[in-house]
PyMOL CGO cylinders between C-alpha atoms (Angstrom):
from pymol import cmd
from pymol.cgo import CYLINDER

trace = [
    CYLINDER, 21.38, -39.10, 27.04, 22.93, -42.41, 25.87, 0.3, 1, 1, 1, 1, 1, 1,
    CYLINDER, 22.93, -42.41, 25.87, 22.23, -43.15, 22.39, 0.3, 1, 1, 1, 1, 1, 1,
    CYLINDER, 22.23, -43.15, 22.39, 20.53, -46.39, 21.48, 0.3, 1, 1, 1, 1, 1, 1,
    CYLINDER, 20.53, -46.39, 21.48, 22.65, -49.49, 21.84, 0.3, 1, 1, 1, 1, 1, 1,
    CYLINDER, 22.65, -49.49, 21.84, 22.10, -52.13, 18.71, 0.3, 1, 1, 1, 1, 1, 1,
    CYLINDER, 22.10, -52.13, 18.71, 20.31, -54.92, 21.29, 0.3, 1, 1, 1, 1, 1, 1,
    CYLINDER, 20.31, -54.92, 21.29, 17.88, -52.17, 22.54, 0.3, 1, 1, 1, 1, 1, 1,
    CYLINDER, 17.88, -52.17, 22.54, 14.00, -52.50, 20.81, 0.3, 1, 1, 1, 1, 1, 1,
    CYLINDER, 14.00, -52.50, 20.81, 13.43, -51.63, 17.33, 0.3, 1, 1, 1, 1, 1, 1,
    CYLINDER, 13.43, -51.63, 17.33, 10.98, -48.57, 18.95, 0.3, 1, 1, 1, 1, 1, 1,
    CYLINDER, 10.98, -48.57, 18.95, 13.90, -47.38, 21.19, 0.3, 1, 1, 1, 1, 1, 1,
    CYLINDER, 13.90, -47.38, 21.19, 16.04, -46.53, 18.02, 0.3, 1, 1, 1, 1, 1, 1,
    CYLINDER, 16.04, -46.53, 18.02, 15.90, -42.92, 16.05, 0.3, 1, 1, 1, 1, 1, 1,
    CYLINDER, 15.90, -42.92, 16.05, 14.39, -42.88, 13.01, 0.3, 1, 1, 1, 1, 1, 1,
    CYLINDER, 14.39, -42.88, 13.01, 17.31, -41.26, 10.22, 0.3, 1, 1, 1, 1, 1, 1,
    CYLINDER, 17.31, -41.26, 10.22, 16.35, -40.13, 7.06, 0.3, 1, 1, 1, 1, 1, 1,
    CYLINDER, 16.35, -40.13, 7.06, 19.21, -41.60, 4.19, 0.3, 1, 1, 1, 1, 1, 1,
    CYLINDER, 19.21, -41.60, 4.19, 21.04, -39.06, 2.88, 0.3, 1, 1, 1, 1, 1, 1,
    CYLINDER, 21.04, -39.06, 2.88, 21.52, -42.01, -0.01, 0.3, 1, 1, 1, 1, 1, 1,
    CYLINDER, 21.52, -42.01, -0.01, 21.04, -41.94, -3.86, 0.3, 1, 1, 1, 1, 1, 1,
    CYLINDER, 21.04, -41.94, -3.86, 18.79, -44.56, -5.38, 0.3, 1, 1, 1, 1, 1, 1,
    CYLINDER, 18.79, -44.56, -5.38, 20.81, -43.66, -8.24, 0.3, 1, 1, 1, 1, 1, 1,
    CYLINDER, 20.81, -43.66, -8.24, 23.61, -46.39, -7.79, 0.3, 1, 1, 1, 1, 1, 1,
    CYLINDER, 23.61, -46.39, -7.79, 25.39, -48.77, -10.21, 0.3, 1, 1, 1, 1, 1, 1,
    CYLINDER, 25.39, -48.77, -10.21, 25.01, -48.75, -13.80, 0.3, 1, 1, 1, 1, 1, 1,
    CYLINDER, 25.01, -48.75, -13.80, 23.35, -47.47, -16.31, 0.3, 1, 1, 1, 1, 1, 1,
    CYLINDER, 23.35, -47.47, -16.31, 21.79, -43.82, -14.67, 0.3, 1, 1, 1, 1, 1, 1,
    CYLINDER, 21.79, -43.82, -14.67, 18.29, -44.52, -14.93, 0.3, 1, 1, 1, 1, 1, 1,
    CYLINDER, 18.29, -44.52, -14.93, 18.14, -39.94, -14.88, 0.3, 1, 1, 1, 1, 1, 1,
    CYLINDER, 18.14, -39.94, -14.88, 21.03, -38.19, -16.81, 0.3, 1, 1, 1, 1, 1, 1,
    CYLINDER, 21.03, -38.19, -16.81, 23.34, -36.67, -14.96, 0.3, 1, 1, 1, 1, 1, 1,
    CYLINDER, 23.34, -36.67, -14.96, 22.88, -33.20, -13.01, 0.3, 1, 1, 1, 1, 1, 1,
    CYLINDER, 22.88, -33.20, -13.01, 19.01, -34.05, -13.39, 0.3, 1, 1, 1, 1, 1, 1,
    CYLINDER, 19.01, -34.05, -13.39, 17.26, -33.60, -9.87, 0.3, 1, 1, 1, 1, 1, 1,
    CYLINDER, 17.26, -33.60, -9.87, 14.72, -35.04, -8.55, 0.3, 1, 1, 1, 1, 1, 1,
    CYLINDER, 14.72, -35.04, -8.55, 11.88, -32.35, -7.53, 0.3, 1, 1, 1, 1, 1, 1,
    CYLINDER, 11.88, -32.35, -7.53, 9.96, -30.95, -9.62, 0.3, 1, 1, 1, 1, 1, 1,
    CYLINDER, 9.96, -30.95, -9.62, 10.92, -28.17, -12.29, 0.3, 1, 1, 1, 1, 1, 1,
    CYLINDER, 10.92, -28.17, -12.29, 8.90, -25.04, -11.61, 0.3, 1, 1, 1, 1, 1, 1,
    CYLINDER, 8.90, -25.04, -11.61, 7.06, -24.33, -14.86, 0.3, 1, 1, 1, 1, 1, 1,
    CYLINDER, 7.06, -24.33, -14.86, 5.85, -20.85, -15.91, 0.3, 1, 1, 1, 1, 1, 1,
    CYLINDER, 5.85, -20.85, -15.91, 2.10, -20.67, -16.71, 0.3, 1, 1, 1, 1, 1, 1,
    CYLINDER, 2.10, -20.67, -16.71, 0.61, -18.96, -19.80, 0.3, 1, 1, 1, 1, 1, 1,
    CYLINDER, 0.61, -18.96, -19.80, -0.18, -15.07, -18.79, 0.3, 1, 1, 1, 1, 1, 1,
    CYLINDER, -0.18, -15.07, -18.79, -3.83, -15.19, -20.35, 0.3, 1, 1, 1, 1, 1, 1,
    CYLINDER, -3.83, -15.19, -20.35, -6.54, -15.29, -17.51, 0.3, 1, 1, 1, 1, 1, 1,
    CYLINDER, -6.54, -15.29, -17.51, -7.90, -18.84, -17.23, 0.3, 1, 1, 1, 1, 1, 1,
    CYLINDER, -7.90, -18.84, -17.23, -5.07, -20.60, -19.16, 0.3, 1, 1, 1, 1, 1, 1,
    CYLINDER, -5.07, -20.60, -19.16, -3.30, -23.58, -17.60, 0.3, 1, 1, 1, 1, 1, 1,
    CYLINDER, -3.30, -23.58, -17.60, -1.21, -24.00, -20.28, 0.3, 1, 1, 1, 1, 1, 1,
    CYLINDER, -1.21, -24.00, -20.28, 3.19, -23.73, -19.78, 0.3, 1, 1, 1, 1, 1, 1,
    CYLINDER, 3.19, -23.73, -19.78, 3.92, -19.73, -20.87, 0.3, 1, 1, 1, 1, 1, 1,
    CYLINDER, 3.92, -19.73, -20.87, 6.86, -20.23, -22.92, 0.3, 1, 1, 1, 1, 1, 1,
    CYLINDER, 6.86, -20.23, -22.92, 6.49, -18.09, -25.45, 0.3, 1, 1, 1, 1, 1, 1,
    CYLINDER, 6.49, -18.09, -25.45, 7.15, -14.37, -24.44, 0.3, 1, 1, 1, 1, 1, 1,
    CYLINDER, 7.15, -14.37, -24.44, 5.53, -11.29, -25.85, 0.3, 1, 1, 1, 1, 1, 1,
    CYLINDER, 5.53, -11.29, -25.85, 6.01, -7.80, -25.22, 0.3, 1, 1, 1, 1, 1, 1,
    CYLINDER, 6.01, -7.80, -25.22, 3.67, -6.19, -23.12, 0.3, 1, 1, 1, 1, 1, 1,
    CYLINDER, 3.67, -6.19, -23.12, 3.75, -3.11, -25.28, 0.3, 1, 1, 1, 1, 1, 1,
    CYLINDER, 3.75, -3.11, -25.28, 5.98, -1.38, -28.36, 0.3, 1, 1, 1, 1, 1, 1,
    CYLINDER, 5.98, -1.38, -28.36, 9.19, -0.23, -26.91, 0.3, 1, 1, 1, 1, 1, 1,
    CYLINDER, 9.19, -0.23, -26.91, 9.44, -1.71, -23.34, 0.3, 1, 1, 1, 1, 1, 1,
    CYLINDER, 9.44, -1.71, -23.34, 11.20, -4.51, -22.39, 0.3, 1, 1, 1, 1, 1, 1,
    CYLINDER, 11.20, -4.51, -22.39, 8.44, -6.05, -20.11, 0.3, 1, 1, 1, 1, 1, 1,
    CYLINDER, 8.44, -6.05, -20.11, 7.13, -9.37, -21.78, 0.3, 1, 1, 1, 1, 1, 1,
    CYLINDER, 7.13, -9.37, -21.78, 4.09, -11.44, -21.20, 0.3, 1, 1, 1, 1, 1, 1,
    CYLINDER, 4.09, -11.44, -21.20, 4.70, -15.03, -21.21, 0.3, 1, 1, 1, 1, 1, 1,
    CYLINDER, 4.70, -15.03, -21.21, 1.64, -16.97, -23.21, 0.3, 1, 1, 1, 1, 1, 1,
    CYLINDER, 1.64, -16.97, -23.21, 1.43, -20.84, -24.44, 0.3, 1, 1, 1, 1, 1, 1,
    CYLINDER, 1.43, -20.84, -24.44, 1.71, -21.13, -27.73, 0.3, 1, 1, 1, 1, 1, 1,
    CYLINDER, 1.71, -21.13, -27.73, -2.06, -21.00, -29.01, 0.3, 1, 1, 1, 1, 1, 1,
    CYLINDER, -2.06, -21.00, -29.01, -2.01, -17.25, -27.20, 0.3, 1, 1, 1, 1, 1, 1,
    CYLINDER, -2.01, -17.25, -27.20, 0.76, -16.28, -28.57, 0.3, 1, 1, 1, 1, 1, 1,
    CYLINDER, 0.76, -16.28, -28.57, -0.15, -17.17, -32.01, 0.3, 1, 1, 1, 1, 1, 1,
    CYLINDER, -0.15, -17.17, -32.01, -3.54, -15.09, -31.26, 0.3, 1, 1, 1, 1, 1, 1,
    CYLINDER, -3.54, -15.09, -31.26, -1.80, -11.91, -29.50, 0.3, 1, 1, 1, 1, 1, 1,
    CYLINDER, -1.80, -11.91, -29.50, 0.56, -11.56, -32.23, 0.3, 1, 1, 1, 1, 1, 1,
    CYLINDER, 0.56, -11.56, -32.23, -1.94, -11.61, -35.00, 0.3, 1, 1, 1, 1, 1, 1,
    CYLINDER, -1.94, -11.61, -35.00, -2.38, -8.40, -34.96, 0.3, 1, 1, 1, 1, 1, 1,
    CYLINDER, -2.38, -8.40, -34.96, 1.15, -7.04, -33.81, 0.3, 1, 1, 1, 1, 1, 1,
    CYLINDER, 1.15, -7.04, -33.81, 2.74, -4.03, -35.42, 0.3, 1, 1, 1, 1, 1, 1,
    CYLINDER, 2.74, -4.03, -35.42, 6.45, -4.09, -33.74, 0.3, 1, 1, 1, 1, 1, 1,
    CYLINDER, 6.45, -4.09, -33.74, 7.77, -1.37, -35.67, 0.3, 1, 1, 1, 1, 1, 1,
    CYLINDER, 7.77, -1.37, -35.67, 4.51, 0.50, -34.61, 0.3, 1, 1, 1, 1, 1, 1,
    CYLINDER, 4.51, 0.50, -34.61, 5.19, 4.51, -34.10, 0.3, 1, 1, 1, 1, 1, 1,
    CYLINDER, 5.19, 4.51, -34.10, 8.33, 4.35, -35.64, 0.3, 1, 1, 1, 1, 1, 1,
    CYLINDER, 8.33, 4.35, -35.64, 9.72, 5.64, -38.52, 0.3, 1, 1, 1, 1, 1, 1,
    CYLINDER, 9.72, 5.64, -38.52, 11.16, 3.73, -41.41, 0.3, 1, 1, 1, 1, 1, 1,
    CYLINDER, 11.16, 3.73, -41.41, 14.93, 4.31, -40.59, 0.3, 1, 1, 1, 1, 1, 1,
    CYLINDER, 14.93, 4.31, -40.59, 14.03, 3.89, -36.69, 0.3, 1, 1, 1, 1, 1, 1,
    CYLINDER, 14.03, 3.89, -36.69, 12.61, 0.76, -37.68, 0.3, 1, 1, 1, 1, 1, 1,
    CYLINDER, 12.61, 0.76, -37.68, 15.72, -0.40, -39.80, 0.3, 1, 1, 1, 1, 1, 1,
    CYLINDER, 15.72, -0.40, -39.80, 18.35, 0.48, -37.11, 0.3, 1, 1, 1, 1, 1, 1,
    CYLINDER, 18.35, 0.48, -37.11, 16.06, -1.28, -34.44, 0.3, 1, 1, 1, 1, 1, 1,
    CYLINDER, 16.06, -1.28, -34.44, 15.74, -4.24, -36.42, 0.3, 1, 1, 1, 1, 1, 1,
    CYLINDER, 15.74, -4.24, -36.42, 19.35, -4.03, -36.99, 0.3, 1, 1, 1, 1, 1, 1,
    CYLINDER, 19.35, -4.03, -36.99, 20.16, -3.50, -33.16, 0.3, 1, 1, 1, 1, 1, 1,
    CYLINDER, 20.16, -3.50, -33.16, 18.44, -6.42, -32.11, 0.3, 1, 1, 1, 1, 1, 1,
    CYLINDER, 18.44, -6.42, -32.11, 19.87, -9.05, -35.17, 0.3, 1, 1, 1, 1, 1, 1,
    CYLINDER, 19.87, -9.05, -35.17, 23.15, -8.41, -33.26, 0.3, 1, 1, 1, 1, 1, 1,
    CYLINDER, 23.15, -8.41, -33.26, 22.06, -10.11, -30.51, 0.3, 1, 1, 1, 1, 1, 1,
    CYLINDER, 22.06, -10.11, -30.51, 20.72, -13.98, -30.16, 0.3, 1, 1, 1, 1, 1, 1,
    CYLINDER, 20.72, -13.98, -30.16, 17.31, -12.50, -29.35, 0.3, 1, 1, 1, 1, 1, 1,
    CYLINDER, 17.31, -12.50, -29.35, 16.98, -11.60, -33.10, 0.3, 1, 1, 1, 1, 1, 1,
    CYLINDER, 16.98, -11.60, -33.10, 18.12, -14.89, -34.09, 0.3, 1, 1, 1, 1, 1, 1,
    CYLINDER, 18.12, -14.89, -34.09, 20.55, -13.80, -36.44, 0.3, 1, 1, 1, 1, 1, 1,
    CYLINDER, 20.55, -13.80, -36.44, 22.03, -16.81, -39.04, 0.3, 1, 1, 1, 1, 1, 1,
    CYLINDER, 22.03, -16.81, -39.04, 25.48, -17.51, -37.30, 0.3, 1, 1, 1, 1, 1, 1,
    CYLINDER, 25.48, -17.51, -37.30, 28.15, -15.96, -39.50, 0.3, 1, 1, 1, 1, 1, 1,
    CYLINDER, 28.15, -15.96, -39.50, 31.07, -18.74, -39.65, 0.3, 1, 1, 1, 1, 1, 1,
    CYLINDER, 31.07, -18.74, -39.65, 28.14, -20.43, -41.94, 0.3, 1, 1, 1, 1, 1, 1,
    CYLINDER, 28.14, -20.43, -41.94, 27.71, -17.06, -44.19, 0.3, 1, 1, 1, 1, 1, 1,
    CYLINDER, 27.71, -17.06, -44.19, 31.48, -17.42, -46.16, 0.3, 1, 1, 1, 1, 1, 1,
    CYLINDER, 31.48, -17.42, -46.16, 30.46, -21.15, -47.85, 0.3, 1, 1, 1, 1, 1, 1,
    CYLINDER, 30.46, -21.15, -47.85, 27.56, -19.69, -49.78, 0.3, 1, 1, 1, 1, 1, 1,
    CYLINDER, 27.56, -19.69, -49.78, 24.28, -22.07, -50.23, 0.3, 1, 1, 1, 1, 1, 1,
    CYLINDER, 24.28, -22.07, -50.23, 24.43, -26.02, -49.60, 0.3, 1, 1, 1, 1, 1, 1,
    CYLINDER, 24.43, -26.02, -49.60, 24.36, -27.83, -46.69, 0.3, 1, 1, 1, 1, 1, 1,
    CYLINDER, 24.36, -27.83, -46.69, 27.99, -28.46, -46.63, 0.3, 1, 1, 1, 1, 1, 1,
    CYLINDER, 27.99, -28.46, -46.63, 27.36, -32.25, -48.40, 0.3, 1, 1, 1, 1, 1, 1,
    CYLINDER, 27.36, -32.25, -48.40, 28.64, -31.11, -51.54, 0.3, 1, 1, 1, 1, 1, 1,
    CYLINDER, 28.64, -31.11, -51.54, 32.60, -29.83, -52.78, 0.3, 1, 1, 1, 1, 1, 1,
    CYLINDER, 32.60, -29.83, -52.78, 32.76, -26.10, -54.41, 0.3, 1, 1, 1, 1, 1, 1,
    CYLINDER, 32.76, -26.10, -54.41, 32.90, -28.00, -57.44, 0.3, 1, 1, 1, 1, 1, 1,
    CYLINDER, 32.90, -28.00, -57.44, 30.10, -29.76, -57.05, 0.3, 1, 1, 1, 1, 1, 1,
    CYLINDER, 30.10, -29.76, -57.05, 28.11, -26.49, -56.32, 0.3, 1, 1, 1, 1, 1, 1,
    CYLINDER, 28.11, -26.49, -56.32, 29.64, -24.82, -59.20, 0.3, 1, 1, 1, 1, 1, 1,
    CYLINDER, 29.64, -24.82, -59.20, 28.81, -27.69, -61.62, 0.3, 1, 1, 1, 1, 1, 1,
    CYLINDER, 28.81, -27.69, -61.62, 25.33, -27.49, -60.06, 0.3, 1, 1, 1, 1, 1, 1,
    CYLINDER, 25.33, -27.49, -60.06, 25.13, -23.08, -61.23, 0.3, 1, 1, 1, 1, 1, 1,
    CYLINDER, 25.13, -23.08, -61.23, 26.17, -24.36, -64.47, 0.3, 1, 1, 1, 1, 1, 1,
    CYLINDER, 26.17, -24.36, -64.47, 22.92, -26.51, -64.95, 0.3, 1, 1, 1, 1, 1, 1,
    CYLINDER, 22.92, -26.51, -64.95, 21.03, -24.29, -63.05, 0.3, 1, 1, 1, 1, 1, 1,
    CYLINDER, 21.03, -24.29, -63.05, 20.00, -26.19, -60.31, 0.3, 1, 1, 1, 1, 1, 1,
    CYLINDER, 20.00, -26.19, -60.31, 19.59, -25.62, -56.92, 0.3, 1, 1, 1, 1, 1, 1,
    CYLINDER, 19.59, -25.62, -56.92, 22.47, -27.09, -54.13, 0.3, 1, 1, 1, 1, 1, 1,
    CYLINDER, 22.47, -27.09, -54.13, 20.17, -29.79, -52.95, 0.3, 1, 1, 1, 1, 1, 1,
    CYLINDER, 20.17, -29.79, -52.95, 19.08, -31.18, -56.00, 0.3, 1, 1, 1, 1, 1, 1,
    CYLINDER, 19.08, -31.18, -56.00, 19.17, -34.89, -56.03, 0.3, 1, 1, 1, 1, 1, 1,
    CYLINDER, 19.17, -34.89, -56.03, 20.58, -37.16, -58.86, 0.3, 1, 1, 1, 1, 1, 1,
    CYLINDER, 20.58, -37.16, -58.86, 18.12, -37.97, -60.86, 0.3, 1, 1, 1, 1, 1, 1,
    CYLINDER, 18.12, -37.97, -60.86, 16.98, -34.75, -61.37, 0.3, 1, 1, 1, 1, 1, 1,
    CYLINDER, 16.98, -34.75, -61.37, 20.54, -33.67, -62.14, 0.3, 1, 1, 1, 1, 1, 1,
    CYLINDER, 20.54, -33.67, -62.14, 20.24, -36.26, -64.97, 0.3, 1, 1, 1, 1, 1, 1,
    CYLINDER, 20.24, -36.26, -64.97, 17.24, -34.98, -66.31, 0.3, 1, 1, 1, 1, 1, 1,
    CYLINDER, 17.24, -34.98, -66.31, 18.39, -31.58, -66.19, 0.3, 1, 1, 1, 1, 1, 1,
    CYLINDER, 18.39, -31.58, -66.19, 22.04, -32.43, -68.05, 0.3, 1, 1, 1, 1, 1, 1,
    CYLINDER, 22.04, -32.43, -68.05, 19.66, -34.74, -70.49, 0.3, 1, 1, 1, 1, 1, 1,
    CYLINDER, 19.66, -34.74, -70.49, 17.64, -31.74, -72.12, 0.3, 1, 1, 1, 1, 1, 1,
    CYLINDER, 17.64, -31.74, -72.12, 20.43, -29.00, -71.48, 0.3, 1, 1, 1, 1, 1, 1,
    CYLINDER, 20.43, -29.00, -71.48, 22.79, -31.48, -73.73, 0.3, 1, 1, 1, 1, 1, 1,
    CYLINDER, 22.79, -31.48, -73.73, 20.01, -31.93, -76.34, 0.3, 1, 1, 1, 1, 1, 1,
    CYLINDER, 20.01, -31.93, -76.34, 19.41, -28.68, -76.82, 0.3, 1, 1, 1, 1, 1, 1,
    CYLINDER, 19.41, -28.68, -76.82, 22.81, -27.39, -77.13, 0.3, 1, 1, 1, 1, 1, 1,
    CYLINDER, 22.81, -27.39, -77.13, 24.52, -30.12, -78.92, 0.3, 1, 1, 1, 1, 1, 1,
    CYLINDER, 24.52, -30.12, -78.92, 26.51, -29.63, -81.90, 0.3, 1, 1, 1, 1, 1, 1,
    CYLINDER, 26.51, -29.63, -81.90, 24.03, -31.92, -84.12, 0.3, 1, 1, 1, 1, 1, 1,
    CYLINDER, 24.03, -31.92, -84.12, 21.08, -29.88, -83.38, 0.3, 1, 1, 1, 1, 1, 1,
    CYLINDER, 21.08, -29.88, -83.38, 22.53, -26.17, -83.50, 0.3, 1, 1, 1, 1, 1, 1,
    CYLINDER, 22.53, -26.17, -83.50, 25.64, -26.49, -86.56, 0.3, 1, 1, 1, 1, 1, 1,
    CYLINDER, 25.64, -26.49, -86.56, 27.03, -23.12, -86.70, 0.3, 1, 1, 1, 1, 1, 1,
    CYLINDER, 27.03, -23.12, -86.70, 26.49, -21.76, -83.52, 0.3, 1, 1, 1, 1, 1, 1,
    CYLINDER, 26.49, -21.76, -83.52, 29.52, -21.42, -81.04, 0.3, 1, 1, 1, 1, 1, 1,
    CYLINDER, 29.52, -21.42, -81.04, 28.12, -20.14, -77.81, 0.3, 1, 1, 1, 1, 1, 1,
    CYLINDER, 28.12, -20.14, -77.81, 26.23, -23.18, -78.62, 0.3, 1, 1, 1, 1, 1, 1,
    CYLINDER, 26.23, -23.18, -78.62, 29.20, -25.85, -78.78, 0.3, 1, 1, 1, 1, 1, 1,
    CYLINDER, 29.20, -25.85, -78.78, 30.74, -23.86, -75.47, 0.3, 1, 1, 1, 1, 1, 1,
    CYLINDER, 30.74, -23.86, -75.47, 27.08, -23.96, -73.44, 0.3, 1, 1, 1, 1, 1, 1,
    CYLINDER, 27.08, -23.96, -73.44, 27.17, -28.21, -74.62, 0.3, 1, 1, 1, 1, 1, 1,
    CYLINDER, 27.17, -28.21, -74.62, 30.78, -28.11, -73.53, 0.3, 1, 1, 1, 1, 1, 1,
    CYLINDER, 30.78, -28.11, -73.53, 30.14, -26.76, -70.27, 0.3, 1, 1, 1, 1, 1, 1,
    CYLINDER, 30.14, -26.76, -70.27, 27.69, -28.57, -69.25, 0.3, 1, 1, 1, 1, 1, 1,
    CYLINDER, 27.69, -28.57, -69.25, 29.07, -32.03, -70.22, 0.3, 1, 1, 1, 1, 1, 1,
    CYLINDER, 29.07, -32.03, -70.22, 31.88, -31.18, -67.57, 0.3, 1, 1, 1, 1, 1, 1,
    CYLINDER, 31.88, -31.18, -67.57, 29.61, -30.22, -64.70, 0.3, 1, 1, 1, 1, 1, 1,
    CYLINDER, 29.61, -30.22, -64.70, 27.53, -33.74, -65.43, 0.3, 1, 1, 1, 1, 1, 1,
    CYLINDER, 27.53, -33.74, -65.43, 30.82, -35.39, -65.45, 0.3, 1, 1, 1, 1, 1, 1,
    CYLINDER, 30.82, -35.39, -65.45, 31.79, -33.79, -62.06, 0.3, 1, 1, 1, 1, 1, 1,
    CYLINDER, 31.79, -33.79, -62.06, 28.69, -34.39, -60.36, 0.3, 1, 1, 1, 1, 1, 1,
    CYLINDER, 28.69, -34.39, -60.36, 28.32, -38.16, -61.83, 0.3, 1, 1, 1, 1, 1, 1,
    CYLINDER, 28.32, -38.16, -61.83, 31.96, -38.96, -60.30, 0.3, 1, 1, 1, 1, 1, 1,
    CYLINDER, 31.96, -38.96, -60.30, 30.85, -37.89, -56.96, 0.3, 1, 1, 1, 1, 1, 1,
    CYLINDER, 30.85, -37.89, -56.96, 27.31, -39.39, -56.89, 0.3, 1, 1, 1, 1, 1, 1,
    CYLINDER, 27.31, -39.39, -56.89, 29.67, -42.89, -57.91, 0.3, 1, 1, 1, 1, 1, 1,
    CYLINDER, 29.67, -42.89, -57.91, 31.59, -41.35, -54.85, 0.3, 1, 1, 1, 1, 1, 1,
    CYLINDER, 31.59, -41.35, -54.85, 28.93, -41.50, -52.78, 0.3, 1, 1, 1, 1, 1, 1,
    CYLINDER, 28.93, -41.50, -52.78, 26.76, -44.35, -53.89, 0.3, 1, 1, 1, 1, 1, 1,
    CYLINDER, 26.76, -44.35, -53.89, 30.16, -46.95, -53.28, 0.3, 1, 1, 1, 1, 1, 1,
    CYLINDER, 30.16, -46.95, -53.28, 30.22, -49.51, -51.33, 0.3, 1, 1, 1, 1, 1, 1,
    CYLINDER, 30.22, -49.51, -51.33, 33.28, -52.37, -50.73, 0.3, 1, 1, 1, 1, 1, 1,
    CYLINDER, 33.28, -52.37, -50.73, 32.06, -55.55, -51.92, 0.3, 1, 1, 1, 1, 1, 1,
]
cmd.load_cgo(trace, "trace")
């Protein structure tokens, strides 16, 4: 059979679905690799939920099997969850341990273990000036102020005379405000 000429009636012709995007020109209105059906989505395991399951529990100590529950179920089936349950205390160490070594345990990544406490804001002197007025690595200014204020007053030559642990602790501590005041000016500049 002779396929449809252009002059022949709109009826005569075959319908063809587009194998076109609607997706054409600029900007994406979907980000790229997204598809258009819909994602499948797990429901929550408890009878009667209709809730997404994305929160997986094991079915029972020791076997991998895993229910999958919405949150609020979760929360409620692991209320009263021994995991360690049966086990004895160095059992339970080594399979605490096991599982840490894998991302299921959601062990702290390691290349972030060798810098020590901070977010990574503030220079090893910084955080060393910060030990010597005892303050934690994300303390802000002002309270470093405060802090260097009464740590200066009570160690300052005036107030204890003959006392040289004293004049070393006032010493000390006037360095690590001056390091930390230079690189809150540091921070705090702006061209005018």
């Amino acid at each position: 059979m002779l396929a449809p000429s252009r002059n022949s009636p709109k009826s005569a012709r075959v319908a063809r679905s587009s194998s076109r995007s609607n997706d054409w020109g600029f900007p994406r209105w979907r980000s790229y690799g997204a598809a258009r059906e819909a994602k499948p989505v797990r429901i929550c395991d408890r009878h009667g939920c209709d809730q997404p399951g994305n929160c997986p529990a094991p079915k029972s100590p020791n076997s991998p099997d895993r229910w999958y529950f919405c949150e609020a179920h979760a929360a409620e089936y692991n209320r009263g969850w021994d995991y360690f349950q049966g086990l004895s205390d160095e059992e339970a160490a080594a399979r605490e341990a096991s599982e840490r070594r894998t991302s299921a345990g959601y062990a702290q990544s390691k290349h972030q273990a060798w810098a020590g406490p901070g977010d990574g804001s503030r220079s090893r002197d910084e955080m060393r000036a910060l030990d010597a007025l005892g303050l934690e690595p994300d303390a802000e200014f002002d309270l470093i102020r405060a802090t260097w204020r009464g740590l200066a007053k009570a160690n300052h030559p005036d107030i204890c005379p003959n006392d040289p642990e004293a004049a070393a602790r006032f010493q000390q501590v006037q360095a690590a405000y001056e390091v930390l005041r230079a690189a809150e000016e540091r921070r705090s500049w702006k061209p005018e």
